[in-house]
C-alpha positions in Angstrom: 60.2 45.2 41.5 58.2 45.9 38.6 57.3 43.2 35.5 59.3 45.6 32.9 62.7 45.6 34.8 61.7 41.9 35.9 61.7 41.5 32.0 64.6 42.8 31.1 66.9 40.7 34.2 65.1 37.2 32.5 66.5 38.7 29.2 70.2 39.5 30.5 70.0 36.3 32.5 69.0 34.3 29.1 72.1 36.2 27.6 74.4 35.3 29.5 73.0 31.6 30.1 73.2 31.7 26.0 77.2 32.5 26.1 78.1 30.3 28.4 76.5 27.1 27.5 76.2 28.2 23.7 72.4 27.2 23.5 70.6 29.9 21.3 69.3 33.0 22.7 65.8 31.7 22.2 65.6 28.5 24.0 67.8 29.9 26.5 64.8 32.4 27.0 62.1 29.7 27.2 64.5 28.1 30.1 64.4 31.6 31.9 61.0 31.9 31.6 59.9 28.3 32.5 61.9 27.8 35.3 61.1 31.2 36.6 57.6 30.3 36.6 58.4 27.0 38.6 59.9 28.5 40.9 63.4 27.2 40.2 65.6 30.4 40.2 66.5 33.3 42.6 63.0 35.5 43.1 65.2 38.7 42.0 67.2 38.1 38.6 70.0 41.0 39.5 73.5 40.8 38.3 74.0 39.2 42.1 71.6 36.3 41.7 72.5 36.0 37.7 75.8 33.6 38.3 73.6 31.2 40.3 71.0 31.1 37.7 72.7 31.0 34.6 74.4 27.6 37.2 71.0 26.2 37.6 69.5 26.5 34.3 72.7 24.6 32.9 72.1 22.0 34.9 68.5 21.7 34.0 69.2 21.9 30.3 72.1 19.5 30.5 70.2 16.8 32.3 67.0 17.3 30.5 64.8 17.3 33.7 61.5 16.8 32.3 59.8 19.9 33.0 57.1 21.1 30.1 57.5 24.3 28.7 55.2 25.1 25.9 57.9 26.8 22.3 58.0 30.4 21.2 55.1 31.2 18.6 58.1 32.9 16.5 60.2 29.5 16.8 57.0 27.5 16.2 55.9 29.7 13.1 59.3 29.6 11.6 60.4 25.6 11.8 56.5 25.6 10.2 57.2 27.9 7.2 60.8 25.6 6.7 58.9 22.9 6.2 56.4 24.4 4.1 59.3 25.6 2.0 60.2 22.1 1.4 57.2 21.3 0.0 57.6 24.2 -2.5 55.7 26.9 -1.2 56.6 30.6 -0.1 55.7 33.0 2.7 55.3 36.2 3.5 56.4 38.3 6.3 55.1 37.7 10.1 53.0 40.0 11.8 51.3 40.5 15.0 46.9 40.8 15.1 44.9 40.1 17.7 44.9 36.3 17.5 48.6 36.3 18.0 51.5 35.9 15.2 50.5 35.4 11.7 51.8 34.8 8.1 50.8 34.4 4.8 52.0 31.4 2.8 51.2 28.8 -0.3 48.3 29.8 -2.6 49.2 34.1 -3.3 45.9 34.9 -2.1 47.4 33.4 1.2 46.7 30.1 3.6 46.6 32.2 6.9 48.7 30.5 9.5 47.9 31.9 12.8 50.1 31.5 15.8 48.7 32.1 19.8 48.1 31.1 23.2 45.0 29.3 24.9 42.6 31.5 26.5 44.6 34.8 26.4 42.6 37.6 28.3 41.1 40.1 25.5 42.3 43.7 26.9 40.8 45.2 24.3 43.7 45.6 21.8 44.1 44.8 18.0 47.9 43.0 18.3 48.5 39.8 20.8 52.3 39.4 20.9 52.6 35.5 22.6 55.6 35.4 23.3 55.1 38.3 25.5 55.0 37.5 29.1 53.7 40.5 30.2 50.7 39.8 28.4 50.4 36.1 27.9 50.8 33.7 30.0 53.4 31.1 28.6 52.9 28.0 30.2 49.9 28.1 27.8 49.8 25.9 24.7 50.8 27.5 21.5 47.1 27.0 19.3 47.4 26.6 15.3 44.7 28.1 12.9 45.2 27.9 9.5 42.5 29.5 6.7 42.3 29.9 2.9 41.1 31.6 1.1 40.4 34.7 3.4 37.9 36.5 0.8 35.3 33.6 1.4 33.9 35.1 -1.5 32.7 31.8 -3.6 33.5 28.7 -1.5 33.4 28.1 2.0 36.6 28.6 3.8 39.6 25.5 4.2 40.1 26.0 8.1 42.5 23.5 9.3 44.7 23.9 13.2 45.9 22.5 16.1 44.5 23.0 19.6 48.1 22.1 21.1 51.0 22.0 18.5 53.0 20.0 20.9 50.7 17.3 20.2 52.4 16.7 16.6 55.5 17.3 14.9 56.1 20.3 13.1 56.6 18.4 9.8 53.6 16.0 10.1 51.9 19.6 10.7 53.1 20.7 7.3 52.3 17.6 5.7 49.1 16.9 7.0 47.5 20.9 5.8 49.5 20.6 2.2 47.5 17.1 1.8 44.2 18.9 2.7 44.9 21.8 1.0 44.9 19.5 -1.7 42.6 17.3 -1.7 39.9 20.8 -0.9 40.9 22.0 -3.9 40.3 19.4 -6.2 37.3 18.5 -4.3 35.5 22.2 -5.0 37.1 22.6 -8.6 35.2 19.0 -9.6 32.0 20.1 -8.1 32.4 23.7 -9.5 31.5 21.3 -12.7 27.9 21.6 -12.7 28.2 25.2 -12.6 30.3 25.0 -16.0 27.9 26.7 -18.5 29.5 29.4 -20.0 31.5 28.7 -23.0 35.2 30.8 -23.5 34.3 32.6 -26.6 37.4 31.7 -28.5 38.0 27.9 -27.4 34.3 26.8 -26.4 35.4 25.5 -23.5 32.8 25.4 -20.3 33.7 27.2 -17.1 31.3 29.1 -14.1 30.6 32.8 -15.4 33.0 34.1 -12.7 36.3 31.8 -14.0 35.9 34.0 -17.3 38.2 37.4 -17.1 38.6 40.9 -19.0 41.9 41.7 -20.3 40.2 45.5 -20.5 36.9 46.9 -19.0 35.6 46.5 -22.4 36.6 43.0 -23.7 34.1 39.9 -23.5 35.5 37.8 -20.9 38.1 34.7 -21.7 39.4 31.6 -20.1 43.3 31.4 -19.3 44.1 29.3 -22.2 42.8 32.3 -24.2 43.6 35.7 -22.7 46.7 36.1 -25.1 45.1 34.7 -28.1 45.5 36.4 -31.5 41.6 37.1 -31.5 41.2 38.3 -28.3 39.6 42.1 -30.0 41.1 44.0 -27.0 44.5 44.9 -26.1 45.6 44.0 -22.6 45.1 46.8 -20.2 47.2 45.4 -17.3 46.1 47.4 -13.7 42.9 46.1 -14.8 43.5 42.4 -15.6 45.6 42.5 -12.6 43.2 43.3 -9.8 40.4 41.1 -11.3 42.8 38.4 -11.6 43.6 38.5 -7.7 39.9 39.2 -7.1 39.8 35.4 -8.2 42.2 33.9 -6.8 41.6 35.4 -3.4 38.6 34.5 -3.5 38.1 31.3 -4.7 39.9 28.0 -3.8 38.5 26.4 -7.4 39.4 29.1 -9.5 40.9 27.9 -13.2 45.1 26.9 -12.4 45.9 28.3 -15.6 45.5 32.1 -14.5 48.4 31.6 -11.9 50.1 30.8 -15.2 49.0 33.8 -16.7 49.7 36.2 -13.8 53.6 34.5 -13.8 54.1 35.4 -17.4 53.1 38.8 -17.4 54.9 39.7 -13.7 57.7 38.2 -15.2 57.9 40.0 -18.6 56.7 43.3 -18.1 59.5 45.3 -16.8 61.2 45.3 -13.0 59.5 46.8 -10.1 55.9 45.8 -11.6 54.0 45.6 -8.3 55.0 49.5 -7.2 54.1 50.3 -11.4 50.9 48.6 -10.9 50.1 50.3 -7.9 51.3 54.0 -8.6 48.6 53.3 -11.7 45.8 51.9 -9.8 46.0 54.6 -7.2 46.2 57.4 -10.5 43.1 55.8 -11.6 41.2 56.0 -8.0 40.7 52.5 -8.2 41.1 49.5 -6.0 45.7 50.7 -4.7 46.9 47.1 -3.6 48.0 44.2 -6.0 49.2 40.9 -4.8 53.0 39.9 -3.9 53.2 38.1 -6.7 53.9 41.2 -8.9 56.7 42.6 -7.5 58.8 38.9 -6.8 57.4 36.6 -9.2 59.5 33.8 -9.2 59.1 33.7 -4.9 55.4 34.3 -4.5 53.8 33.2 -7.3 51.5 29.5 -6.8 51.3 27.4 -9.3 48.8 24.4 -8.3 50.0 20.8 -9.3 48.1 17.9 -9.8 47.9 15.1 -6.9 51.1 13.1 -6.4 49.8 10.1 -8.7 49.5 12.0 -11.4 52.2 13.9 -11.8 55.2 13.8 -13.4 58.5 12.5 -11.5 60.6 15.3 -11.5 57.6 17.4 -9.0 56.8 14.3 -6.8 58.4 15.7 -3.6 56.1 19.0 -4.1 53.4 20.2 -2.0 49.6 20.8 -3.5 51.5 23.2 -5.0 55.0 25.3 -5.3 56.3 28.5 -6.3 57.8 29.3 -9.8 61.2 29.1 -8.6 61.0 25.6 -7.0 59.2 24.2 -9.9 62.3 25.4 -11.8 64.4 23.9 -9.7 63.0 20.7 -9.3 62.9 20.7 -13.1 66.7 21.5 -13.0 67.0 18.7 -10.5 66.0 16.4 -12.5 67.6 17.1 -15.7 70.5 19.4 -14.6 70.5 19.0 -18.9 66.9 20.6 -19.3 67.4 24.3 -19.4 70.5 24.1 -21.8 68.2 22.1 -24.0 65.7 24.5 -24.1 68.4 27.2 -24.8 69.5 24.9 -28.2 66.0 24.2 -29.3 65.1 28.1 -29.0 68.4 29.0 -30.9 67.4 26.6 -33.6 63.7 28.1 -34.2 65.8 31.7 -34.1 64.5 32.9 -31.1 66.2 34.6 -28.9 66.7 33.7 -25.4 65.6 35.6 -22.7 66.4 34.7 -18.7 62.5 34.5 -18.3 61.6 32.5 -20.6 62.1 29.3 -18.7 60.7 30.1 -15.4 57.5 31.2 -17.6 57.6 28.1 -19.7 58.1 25.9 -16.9 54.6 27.7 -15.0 52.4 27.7 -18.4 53.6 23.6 -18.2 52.6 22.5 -15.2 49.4 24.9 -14.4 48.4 24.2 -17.5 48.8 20.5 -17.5 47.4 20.8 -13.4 44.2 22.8 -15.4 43.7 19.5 -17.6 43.9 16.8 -14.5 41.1 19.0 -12.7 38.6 19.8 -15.4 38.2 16.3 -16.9 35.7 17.2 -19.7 37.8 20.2 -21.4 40.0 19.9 -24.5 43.9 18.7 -23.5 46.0 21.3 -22.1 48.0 21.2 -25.3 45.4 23.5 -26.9 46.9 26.3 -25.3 50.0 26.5 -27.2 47.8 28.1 -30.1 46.8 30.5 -28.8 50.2 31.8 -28.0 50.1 34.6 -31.3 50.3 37.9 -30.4 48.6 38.8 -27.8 51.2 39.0 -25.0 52.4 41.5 -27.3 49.1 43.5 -27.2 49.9 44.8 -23.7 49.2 48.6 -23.5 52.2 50.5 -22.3 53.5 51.4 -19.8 53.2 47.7 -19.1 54.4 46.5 -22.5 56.7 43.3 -22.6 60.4 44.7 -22.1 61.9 43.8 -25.7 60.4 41.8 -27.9 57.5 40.7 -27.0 57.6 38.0 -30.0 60.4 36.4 -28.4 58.4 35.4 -25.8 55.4 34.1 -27.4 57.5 32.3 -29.9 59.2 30.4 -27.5 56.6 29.7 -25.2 55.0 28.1 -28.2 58.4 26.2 -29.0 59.5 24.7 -25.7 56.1 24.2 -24.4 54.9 22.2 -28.1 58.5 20.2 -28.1 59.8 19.5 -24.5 58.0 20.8 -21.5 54.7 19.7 -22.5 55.7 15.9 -23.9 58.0 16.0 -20.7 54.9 17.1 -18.4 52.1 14.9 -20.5 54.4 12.1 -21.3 53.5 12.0 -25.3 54.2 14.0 -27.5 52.0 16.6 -29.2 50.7 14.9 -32.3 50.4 11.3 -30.1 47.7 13.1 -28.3 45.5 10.3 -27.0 41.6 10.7 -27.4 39.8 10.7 -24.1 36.2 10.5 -24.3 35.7 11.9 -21.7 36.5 15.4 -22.9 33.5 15.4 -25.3 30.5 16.9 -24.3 28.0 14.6 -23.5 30.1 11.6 -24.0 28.9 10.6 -19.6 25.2 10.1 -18.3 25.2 13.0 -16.5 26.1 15.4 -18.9 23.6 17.3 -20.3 25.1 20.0 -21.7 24.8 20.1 -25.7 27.5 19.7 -27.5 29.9 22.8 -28.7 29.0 24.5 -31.9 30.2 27.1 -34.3 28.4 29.8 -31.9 30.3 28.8 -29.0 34.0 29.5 -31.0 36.0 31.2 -32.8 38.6 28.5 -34.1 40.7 30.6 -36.4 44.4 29.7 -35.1 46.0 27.7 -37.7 44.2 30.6 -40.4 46.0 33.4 -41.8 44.5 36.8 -40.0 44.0 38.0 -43.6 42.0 35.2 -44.6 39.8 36.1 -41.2 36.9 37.7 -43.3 36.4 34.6 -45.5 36.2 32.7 -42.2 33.7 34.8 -40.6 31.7 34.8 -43.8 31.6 31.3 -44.0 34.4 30.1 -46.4 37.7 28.6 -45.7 40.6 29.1 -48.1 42.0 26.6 -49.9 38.5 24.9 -49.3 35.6 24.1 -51.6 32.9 26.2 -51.3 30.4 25.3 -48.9 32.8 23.4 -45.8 31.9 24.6 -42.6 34.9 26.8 -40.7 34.2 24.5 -37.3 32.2 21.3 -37.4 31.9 21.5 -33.4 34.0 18.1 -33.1 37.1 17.6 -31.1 
């Protein structure tokens, strides 16, 4: 009898076993196939011989006779992804390559989880399916390999895996990567320090040359804090920022938390079906045609990166290295089922109308921002950010324009992040600021860089745009003449 009508009697035979014991259709597969390879069942799996298998593998099953039978990669890689979800994070869609099963899930440039068997024969092909037992051979142990980030562009990759995942519980699996995910992370962005040398022309705060984006081909490159500030020159040409923005985060493990932020906002303000819109444009243009999930489901596949467990706040404690937007909502909803109406009472007061997506966004700027102060030590507090919230969110080019008013958003991003999610996150409030000396320049031994002058900023926030020109020529309104428009201090 040939192995393809072989197949498909060890599939009835797991059907029927399935419906008469009410075991899923999957396990009662692995018992066909186990016990088949033992030895244990009729040699032919007809419909004769099918009664008195479906009678043996009961017994088997109900007695638990300890034979070992390696899982299902599909099983495996789905109980994984469940627990990964718990942590917080999301996951793509499986699909087969010639290691075996893979998926995408955590950071949106992806942690590759890898599913296959031990020393499967290479016959030549690009997809491994190992659950297939024509191909594979299933009393083989199911091998783990997990990678991030795949670019390998600026850092070394984090490979992590399991020779035999029978040799530890899914969960402690899950667990065990999120930690190291973690701990790699925070490990690179710290040492990434040294390389911190270029200033962000409009805050002066030091980052590697390659942290620094465009919001257009032709604007000088920002930090995350400052991409929507009121003096950025250049309005925001979106295709563009959007592929250099996943450029970055595919590529590098230290990359700056606050552009996840940034990338949330926008994916979650400018208009439904933004992934496809951003594409259809980039292909117009002849440029790079593929844009991250995060752009089409913002609230599943987005990443924000938190800080480690000890220093974060309470209500993200059960979190992984990170979460999606959605689960940071939730969590913050969990905590506070009180929260969100708050916000919606604080935003009425300022007369500001609310929007649906204004929470999940305020909620991401929060904690990536707040996650962007743990990891870079000797920059300004996170709180900085909120002014440069004026108007450039609004200065996105159409077709990608903010749906509605666009001051709505900033507005209230400024509001809820300056008066609850922020004192929430930080645990003060925004004038109780402490002052860490560490976050002046030069203030350790090993810190040679000078420190911060007018050159290396443009500090014009809390300035009226009309009185800019007095500021650029030197004067400050309101001011005798002569008083300097940033004395470089923090």
């Amino acid at each position: 009898m040939s192995s393809k009508t072989n197949l498909t009697h060890r599939r009835q035979t797991a059907r029927s076993l399935s419906k008469a014991t009410g075991w899923g259709y999957q396990r009662a597969l692995e018992l066909v196939i186990d016990a088949a390879g033992k030895n244990l069942l009729p040699r032919v799996l007809d419909a004769e011989d099918r009664a008195e298998a479906v009678r043996i593998l009961t017994e088997l099953g109900n007695t638990a006779k300890a034979f070992t039978r390696s899982p299902l990669a599909r099983s495996y890689l789905q109980d994984l992804l469940a627990e990964f979800r718990l942590l917080g994070w999301g996951s793509g869609d499986m699909e087969l390559d010639y290691f075996g099963l893979t998926t995408y899930a955590g950071p949106v440039a992806g942690l590759s989880l890898s599913v296959g068997r031990a020393e499967h024969e290479d016959d030549g092909s690009d997809e491994h399916d190992p659950d297939d037992p024509t191909t594979s051979d299933l009393s083989k142990p199911l091998n783990l390999l997990a990678m991030c980030p795949s670019g390998n562009a600026t850092v070394e990759d984090y490979e992590d895996g399991l020779a035999d995942v029978s040799t530890e519980t899914v969960r402690a699996t899950a667990r065990r990567m999120d930690c190291a995910l973690g701990r790699t992370r925070l490990r690179r962005v710290r040492n990434s320090d040294t390389l911190s040398t270029e200033p962000c022309p409009i805050c002066g705060d030091r980052y590697p040359e390659h942290h620094l984006l465009r919001n257009s081909p032709s604007a000088p490159p920002v930090c995350p804090a400052c991409i929507f500030d009121g003096d950025q020159p250049y309005r925001t040409d979106l295709p563009y920022l959007a592929v250099v923005l996943d450029q970055l985060l595919h590529d590098d493990l230290a990359a700056p938390a606050g552009w996840d932020a940034v990338a949330a906002v926008l994916s979650l303000t400018c208009g439904p079906n933004l992934g496809i819109r951003l594409e259809r444009a980039l292909n117009e243009r002849r440029g790079w045609p593929i844009v991250m999930e995060r752009w089409g489901a913002p609230l599943t596949r987005s990443w924000i990166w938190l800080p480690p467990p000890a220093h974060r706040h309470e209500a993200f404690k059960h979190l992984g290295a990170g979460a999606t937007v959605a689960a940071l909502v939730d969590a913050v909803d969990r905590y506070d089922p009180g929260t969100q109406a708050a916000a919606k009472a604080m935003c009425r007061a300022a007369e500001v109308r609310w929007r649906p997506a204004l929470w999940p966004c305020a909620v991401a700027y929060a904690v990536a921002f707040s996650t962007q102060g743990h990891e870079r030590d000797r920059h300004r507090r996170p709180l900085h950010v909120v002014h440069s919230l004026s108007d450039g969110l609004s200065q996105t080019m159409k077709p990608f324009a903010v749906t509605g008013d666009a001051s709505n958003v900033e507005y209230g991003l400024e509001e809820l992040l300056t008066h609850q999610l922020f004192p929430m996150v930080l645990g003060h409030r925004v004038d109780e600021e402490p002052d860490d000396p560490r976050r002046r320049y030069g203030a350790q031994g090993d810190d040679e860089r000078p420190a911060p002058g007018c050159g290396d900023a443009r500090l014009t926030h809390q300035i009226d745009r009309a009185n800019q020109v007095a500021v650029i020529l030197g004067t400050l309104p309101f001011t005798p003449p002569g008083a300097p428009a940033w004395a470089g201090q923090r």
